[in-house]
N, CA, C and O atoms as CSV, one atom per row, in Angstrom:
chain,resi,resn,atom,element,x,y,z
A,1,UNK,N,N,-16.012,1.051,9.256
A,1,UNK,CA,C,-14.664,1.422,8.930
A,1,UNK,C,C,-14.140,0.467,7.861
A,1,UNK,O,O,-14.680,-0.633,7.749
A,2,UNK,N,N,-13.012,0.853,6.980
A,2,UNK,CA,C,-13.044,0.396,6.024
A,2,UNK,C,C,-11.652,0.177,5.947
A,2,UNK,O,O,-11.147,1.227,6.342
A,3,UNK,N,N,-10.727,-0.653,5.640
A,3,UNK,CA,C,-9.184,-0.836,5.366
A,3,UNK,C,C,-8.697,-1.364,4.134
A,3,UNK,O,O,-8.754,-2.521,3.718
A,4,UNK,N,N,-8.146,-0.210,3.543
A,4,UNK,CA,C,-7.647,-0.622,2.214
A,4,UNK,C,C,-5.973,-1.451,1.845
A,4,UNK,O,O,-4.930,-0.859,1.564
A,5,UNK,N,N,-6.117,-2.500,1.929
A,5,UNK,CA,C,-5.152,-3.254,2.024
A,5,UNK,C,C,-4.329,-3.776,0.504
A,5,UNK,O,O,-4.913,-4.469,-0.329
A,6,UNK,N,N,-2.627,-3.217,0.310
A,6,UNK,CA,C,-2.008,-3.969,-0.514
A,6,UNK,C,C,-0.588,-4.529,0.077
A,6,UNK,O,O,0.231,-4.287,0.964
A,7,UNK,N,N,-0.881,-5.587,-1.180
A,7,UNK,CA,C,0.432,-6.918,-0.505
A,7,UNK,C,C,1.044,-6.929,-1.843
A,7,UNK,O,O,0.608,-7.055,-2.988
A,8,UNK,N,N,2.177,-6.758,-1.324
A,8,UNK,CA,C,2.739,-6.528,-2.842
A,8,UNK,C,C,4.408,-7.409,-2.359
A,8,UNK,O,O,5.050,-6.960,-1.409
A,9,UNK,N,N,4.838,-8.458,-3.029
A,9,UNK,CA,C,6.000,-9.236,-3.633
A,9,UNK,C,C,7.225,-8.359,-4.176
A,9,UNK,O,O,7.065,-7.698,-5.202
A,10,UNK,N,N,8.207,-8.351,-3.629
A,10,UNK,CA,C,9.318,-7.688,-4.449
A,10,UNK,C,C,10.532,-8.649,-4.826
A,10,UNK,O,O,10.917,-9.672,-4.262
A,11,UNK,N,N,11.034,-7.965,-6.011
A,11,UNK,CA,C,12.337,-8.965,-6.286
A,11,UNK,C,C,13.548,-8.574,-5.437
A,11,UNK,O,O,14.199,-7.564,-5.703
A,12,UNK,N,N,13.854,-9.401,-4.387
A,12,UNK,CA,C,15.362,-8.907,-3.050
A,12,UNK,C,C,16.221,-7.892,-3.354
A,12,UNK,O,O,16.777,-7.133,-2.560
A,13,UNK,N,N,16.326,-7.925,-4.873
A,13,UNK,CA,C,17.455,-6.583,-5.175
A,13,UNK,C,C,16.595,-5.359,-4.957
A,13,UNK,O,O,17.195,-4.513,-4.294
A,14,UNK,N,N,15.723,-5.108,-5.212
A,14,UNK,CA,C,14.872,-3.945,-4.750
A,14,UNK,C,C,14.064,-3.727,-3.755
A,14,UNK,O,O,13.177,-2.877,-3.674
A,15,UNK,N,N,14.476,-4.725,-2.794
A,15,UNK,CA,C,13.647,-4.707,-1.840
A,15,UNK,C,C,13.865,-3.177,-0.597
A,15,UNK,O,O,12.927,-2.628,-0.020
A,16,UNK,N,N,14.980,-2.887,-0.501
A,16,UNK,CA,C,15.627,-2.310,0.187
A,16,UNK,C,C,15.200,-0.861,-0.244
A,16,UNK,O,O,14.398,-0.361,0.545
A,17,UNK,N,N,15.532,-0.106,-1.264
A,17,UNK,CA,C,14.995,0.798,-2.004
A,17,UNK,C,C,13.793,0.925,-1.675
A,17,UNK,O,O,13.354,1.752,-0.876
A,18,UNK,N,N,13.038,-0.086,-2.417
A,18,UNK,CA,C,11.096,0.050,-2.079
A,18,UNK,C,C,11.281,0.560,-0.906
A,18,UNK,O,O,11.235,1.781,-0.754
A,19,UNK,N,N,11.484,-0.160,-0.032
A,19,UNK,CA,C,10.779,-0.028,1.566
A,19,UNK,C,C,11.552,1.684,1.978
A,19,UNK,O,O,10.794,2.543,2.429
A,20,UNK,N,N,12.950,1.995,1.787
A,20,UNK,CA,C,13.316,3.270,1.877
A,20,UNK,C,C,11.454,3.781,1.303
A,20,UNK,O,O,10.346,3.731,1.838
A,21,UNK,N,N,11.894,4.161,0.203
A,21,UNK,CA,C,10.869,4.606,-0.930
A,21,UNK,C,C,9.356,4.990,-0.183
A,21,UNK,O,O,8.689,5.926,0.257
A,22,UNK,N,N,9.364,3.789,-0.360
A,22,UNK,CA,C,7.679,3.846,0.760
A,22,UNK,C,C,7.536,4.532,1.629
A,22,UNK,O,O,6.798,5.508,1.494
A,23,UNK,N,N,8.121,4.304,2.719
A,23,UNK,CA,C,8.700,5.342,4.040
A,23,UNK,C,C,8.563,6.591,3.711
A,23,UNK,O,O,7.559,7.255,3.967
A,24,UNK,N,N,9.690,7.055,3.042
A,24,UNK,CA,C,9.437,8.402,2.879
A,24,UNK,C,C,9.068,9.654,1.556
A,24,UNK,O,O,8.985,10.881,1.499
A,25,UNK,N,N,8.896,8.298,0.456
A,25,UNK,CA,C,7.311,9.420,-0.288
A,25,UNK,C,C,6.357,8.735,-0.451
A,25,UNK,O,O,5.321,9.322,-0.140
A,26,UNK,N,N,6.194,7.566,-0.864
A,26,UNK,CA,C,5.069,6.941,-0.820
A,26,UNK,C,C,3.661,7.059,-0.184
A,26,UNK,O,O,2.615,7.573,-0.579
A,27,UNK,N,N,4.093,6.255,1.186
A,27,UNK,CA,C,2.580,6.096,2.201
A,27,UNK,C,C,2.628,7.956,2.897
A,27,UNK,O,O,1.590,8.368,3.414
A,28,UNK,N,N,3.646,8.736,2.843
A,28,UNK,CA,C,2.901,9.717,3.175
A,28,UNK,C,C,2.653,10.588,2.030
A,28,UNK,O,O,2.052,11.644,2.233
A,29,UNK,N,N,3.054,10.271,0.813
A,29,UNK,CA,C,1.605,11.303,-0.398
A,29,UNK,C,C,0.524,10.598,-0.196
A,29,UNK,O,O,-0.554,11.182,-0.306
A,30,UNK,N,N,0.554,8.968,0.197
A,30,UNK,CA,C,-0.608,8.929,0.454
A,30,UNK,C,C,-1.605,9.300,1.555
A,30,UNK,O,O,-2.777,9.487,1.229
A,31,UNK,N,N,-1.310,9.395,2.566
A,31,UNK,CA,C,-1.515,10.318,3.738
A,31,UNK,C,C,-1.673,11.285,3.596
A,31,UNK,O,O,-2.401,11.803,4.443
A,32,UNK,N,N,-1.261,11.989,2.735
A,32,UNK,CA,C,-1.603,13.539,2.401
A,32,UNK,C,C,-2.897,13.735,1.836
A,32,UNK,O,O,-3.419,14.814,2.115
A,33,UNK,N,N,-3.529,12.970,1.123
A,33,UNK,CA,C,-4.618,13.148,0.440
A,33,UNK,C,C,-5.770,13.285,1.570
A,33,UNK,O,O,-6.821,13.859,1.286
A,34,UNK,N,N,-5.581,12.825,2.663
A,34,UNK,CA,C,-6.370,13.112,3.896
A,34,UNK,C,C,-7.580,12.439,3.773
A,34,UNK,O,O,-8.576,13.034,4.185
A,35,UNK,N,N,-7.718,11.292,3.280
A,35,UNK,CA,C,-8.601,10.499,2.779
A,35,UNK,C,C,-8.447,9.035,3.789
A,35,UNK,O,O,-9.222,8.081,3.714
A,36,UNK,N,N,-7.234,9.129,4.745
A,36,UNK,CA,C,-7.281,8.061,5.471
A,36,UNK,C,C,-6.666,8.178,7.154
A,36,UNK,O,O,-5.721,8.963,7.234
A,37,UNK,N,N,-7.008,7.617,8.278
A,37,UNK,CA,C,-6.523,8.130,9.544
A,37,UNK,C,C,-5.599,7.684,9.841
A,37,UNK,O,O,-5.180,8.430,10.726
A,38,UNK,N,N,-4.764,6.731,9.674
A,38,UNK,CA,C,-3.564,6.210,9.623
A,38,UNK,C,C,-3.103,4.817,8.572
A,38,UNK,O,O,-3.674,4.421,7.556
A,39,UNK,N,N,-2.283,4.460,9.021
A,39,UNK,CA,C,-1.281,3.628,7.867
A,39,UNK,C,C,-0.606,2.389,8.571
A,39,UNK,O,O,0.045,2.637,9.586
A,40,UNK,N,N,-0.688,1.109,8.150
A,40,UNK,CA,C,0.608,0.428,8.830
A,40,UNK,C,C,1.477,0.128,8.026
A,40,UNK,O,O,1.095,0.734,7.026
A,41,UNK,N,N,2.452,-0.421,7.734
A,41,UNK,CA,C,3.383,-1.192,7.104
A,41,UNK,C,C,3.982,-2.539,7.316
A,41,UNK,O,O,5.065,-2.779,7.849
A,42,UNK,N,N,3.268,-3.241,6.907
A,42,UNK,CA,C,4.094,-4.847,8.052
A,42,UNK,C,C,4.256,-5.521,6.728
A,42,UNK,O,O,3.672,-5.522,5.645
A,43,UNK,N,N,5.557,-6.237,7.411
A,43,UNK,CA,C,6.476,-7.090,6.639
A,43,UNK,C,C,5.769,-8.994,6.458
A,43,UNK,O,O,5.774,-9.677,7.482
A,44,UNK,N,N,5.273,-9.576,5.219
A,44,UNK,CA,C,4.425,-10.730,5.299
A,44,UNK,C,C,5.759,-11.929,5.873
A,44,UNK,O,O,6.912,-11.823,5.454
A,45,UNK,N,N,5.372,-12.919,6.778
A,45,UNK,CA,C,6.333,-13.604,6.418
A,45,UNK,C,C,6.112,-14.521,6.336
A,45,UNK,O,O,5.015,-14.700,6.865
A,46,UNK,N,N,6.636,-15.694,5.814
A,46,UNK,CA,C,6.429,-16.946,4.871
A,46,UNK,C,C,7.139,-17.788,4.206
A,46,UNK,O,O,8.305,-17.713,4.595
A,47,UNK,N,N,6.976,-18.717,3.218
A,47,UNK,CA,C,8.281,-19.141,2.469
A,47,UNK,C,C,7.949,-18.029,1.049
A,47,UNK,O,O,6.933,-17.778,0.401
A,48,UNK,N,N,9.395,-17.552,0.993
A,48,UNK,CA,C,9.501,-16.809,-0.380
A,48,UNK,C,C,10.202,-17.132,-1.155
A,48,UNK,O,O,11.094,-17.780,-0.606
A,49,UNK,N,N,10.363,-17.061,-2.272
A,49,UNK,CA,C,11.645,-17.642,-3.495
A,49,UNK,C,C,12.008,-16.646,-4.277
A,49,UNK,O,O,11.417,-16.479,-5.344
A,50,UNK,N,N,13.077,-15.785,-3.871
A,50,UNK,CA,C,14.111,-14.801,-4.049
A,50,UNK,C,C,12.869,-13.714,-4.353
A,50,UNK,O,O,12.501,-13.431,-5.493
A,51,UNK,N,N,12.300,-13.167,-3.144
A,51,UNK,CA,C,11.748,-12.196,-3.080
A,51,UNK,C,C,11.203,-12.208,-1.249
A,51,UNK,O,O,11.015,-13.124,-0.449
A,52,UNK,N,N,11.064,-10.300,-1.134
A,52,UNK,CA,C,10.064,-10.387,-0.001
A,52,UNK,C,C,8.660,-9.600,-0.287
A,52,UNK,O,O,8.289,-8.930,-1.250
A,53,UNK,N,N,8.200,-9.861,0.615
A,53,UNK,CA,C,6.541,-9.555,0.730
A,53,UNK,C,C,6.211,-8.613,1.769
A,53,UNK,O,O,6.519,-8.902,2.925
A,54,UNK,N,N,5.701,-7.664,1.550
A,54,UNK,CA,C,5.045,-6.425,2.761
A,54,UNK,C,C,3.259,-6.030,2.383
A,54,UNK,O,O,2.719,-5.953,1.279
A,55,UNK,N,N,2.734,-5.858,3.607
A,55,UNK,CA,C,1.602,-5.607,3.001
A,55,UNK,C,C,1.090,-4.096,3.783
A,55,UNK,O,O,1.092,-3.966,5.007
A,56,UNK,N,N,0.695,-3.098,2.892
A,56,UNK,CA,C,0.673,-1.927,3.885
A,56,UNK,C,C,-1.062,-1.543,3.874
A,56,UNK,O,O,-1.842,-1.501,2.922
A,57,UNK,N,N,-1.242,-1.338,5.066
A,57,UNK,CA,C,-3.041,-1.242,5.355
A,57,UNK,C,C,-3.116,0.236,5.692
A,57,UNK,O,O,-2.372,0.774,6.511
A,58,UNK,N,N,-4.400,1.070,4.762
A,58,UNK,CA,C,-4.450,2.245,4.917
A,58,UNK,C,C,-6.331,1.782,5.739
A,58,UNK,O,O,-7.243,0.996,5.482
A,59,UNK,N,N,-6.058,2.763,6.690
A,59,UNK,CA,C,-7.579,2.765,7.395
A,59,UNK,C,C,-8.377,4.127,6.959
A,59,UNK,O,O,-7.889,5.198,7.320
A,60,UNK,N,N,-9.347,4.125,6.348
A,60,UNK,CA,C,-9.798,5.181,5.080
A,60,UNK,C,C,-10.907,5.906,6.284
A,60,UNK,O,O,-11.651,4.949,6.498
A,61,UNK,N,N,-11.221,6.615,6.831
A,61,UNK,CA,C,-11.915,7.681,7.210
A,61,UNK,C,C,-13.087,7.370,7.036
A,61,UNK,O,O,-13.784,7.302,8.048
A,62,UNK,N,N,-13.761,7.052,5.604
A,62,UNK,CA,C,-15.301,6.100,5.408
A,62,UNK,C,C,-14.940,5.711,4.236
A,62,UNK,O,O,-13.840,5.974,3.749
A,63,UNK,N,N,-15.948,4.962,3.606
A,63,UNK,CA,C,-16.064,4.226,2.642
A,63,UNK,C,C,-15.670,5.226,1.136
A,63,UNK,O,O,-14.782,5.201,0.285
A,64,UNK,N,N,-17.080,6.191,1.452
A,64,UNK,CA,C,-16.801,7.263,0.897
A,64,UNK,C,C,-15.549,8.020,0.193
A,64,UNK,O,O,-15.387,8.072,-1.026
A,65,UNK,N,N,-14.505,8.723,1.377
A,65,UNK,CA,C,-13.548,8.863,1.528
A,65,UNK,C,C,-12.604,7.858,0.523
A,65,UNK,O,O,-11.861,8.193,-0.400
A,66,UNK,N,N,-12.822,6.902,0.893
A,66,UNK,CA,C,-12.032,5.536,-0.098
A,66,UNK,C,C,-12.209,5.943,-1.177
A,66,UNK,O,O,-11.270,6.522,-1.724
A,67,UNK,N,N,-13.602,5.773,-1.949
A,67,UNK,CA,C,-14.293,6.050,-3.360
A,67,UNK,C,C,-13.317,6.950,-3.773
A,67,UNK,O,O,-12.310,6.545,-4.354
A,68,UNK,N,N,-13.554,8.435,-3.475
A,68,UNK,CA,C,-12.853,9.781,-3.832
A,68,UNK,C,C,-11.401,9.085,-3.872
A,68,UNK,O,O,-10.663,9.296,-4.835
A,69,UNK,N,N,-11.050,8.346,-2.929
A,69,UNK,CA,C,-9.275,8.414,-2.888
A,69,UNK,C,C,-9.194,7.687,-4.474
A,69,UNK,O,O,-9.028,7.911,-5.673
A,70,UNK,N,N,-9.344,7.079,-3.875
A,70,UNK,CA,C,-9.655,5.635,-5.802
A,70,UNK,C,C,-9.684,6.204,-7.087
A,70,UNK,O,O,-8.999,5.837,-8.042
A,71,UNK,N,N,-10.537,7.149,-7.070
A,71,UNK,CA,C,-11.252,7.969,-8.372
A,71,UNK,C,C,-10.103,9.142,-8.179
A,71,UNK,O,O,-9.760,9.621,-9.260
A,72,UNK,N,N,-9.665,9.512,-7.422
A,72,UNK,CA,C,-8.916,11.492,-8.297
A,72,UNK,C,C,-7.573,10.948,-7.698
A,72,UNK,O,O,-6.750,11.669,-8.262
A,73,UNK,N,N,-6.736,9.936,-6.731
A,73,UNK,CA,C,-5.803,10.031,-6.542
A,73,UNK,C,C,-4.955,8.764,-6.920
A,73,UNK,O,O,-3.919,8.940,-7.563
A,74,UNK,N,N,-5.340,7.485,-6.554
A,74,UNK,CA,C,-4.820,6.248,-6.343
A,74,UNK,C,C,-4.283,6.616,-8.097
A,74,UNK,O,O,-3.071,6.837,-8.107
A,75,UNK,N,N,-4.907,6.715,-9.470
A,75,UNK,CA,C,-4.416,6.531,-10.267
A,75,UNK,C,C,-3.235,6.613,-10.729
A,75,UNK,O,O,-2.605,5.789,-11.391
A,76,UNK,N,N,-2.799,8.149,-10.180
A,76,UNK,CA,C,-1.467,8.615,-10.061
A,76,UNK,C,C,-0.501,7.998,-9.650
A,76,UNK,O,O,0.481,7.602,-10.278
A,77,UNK,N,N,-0.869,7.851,-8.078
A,77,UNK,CA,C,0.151,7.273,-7.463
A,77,UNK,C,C,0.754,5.957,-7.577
A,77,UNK,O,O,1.970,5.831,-7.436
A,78,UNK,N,N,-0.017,4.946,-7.825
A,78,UNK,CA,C,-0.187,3.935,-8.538
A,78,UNK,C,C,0.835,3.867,-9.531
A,78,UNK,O,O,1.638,2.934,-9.557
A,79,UNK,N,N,0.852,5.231,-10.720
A,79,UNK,CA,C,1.171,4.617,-11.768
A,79,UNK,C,C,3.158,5.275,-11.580
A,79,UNK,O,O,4.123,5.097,-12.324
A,80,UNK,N,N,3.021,6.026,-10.258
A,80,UNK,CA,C,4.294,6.348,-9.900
A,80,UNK,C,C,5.054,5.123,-9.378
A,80,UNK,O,O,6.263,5.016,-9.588
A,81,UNK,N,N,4.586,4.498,-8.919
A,81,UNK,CA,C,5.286,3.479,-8.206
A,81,UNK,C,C,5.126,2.201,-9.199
A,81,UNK,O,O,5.758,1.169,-8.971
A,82,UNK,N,N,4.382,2.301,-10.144
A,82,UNK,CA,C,4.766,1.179,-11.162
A,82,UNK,C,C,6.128,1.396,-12.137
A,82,UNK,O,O,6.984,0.561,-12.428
A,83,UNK,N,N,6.026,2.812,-12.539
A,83,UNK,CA,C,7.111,3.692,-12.988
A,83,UNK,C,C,8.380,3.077,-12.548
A,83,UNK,O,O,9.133,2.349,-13.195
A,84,UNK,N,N,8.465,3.426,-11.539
A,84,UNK,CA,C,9.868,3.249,-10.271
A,84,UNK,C,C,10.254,2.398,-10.195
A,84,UNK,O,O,11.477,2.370,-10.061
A,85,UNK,N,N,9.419,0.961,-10.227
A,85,UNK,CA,C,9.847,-0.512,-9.987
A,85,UNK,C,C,8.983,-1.834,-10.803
A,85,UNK,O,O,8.636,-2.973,-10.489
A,86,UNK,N,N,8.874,-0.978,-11.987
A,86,UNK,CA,C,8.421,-1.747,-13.041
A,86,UNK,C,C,9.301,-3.168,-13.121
A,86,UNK,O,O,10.522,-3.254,-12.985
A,87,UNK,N,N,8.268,-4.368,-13.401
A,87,UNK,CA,C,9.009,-5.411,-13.649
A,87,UNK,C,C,9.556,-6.084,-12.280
A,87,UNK,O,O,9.798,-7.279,-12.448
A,88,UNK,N,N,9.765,-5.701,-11.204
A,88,UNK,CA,C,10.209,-5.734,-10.031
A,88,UNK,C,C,9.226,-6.266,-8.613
A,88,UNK,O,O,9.584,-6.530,-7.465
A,89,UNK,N,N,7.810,-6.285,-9.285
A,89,UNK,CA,C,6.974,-6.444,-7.701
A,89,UNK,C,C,5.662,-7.213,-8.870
A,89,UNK,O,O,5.573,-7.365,-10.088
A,90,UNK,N,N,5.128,-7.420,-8.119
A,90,UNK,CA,C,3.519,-8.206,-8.523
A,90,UNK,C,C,2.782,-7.869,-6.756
A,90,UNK,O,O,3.266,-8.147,-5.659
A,91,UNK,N,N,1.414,-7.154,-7.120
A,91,UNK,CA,C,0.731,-6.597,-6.025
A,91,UNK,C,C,-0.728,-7.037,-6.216
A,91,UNK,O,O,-1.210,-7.375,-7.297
A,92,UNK,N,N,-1.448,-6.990,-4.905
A,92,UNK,CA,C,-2.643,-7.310,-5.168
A,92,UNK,C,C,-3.188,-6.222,-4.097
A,92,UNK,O,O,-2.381,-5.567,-3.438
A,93,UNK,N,N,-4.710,-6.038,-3.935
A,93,UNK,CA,C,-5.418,-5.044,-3.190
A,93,UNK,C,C,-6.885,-6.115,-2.784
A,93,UNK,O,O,-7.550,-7.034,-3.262
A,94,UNK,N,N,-6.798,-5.285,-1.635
A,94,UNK,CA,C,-7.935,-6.363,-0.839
A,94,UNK,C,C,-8.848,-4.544,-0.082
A,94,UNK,O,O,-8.319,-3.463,0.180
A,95,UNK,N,N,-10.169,-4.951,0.018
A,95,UNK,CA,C,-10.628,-4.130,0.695
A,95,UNK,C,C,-11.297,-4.765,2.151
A,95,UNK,O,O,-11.857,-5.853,2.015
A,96,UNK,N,N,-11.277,-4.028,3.863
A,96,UNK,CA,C,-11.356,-5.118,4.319
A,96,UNK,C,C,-12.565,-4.181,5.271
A,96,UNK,O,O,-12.430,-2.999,5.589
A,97,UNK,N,N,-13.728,-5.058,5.599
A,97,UNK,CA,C,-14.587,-4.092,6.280
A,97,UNK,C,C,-14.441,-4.163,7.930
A,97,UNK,O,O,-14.762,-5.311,8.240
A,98,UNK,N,N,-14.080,-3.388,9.149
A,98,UNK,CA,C,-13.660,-4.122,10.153
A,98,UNK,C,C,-15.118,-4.284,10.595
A,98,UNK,O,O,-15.939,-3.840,9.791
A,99,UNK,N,N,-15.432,-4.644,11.330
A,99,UNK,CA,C,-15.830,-5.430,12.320
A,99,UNK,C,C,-16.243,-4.971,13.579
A,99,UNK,O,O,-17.411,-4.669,13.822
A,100,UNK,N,N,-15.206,-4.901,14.490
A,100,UNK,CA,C,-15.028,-4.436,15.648
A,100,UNK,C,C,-13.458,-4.386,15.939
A,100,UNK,O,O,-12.687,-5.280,15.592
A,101,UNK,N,N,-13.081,-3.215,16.629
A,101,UNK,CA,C,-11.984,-2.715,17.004
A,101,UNK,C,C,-12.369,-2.963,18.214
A,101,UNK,O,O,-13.502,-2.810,18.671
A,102,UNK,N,N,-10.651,-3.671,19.189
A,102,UNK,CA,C,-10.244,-3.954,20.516
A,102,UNK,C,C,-9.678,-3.440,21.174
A,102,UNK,O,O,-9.460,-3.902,22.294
């Protein structure tokens, strides 16, 4: 199993928006692509300097599944949400292989 993980930094004035945003088009167009079995959303916490941090983990169906999402969809969406809050966030992406589930 495979978890596609981003952590992405926002500037506080937009923090509020994003997370609306996310909620309700975001993580479920991404969900729609049916390329993953569920989603979390958790809030990082830490010391921040006039920003917050969330990191949202998509659990991808297989590896496979991932590939395809990456290649015909992520581009888009991606470049929607850079669109939206350009200048506003700095993000990174981690891919994470589990292990064992408890």
């Amino acid at each position: 199993m495979v978890v596609y993980n981003v952590t992405i930094s926002l500037d506080v004035n937009v923090a509020k928006e994003w997370l609306s945003w996310m909620k309700e088009t975001h993580i479920p167009d991404v969900m729609a692509t049916g390329f993953f079995r569920d989603s979390k959303l958790c809030r990082v916490h830490g010391e921040e300097e006039g920003g917050v941090t969330y990191a949202v983990m998509y659990t991808a169906i297989s590896e496979d599944a991932l590939n395809t999402y990456q290649a015909e969809h992520a581009p888009q969406l991606q470049a929607e949400h850079t669109q939206k809050f350009k200048g506003k966030f700095a993000s990174f992406r981690t891919l994470l292989s589990v292990v064992q589930e408890f």
